[in-house]
C-alpha positions as CSV (number, residue, x, y, z in Angstrom):
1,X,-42.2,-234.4,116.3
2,X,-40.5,-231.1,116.0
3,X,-43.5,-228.8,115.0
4,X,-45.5,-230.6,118.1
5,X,-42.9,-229.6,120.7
6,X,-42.6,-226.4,119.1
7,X,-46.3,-226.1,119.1
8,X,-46.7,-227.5,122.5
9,X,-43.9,-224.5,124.1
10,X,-46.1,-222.2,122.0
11,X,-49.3,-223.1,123.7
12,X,-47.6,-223.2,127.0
13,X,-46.5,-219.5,126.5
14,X,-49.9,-218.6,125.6
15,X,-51.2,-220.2,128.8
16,X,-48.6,-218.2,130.6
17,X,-49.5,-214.7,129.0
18,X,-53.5,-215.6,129.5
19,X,-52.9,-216.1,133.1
20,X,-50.6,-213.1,133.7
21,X,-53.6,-210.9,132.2
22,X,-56.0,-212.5,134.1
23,X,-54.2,-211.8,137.2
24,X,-53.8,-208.4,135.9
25,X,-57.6,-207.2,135.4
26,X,-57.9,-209.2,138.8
27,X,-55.7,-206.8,140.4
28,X,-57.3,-204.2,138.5
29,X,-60.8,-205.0,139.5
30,X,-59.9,-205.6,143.4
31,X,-58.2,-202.1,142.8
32,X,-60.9,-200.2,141.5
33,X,-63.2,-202.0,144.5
34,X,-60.7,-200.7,147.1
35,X,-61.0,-197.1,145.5
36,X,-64.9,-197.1,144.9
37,X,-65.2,-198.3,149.0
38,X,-62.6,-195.3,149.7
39,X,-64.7,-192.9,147.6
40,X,-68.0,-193.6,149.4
41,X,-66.3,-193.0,152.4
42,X,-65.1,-189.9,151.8
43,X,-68.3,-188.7,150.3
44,X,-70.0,-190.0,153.8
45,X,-67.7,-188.4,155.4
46,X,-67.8,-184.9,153.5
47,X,-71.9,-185.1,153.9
48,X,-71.9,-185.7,157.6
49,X,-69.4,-182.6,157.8
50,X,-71.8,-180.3,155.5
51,X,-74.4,-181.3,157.4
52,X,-72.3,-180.5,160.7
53,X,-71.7,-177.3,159.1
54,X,-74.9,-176.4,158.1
55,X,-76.4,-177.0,161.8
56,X,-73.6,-175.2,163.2
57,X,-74.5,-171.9,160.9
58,X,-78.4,-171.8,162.2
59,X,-77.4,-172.2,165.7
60,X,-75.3,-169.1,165.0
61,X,-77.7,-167.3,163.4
62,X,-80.0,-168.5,166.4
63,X,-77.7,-167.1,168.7
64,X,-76.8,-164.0,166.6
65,X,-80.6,-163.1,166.4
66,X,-81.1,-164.1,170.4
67,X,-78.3,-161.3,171.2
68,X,-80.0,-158.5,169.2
69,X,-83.1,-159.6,170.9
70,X,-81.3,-159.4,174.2
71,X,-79.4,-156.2,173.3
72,X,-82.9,-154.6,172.2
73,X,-84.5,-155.3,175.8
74,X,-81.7,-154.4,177.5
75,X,-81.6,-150.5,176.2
């Protein structure tokens, strides 16, 4: 009877370890969810600002080239 209560802690332990690395790579996966949805939003986030950035450098060159324009009537 021994060797089956030995074997039965054994197996218990085993169950216990099994279960503390499930609930690791669960943690791990939810983890590398939360940091994929945070990296897509940055990445949004930096396009819409290039974008922003880019429009903002035509309307300057717009307005750059409608001075000279201006400037060259004006003399």
């Amino acid at each position: 009877m021994k060797i089956n209560e030995n074997l039965k802690e054994r197996v218990a332990q085993l169950e216990q370890i099994l279960a503390g690395k499930e609930s690791m790579t669960e943690a791990k996966t939810s983890m590398a969810m939360k940091f994929q949805e945070e990296y897509d939003h940055v990445t949004k986030d930096y396009q819409r600002i290039l974008d922003l950035y880019n429009k903002m450098v035509v309307q300057l060159r717009e307005s750059r080239n409608r001075i000279s324009e201006l400037e060259a009537e004006f003399r």
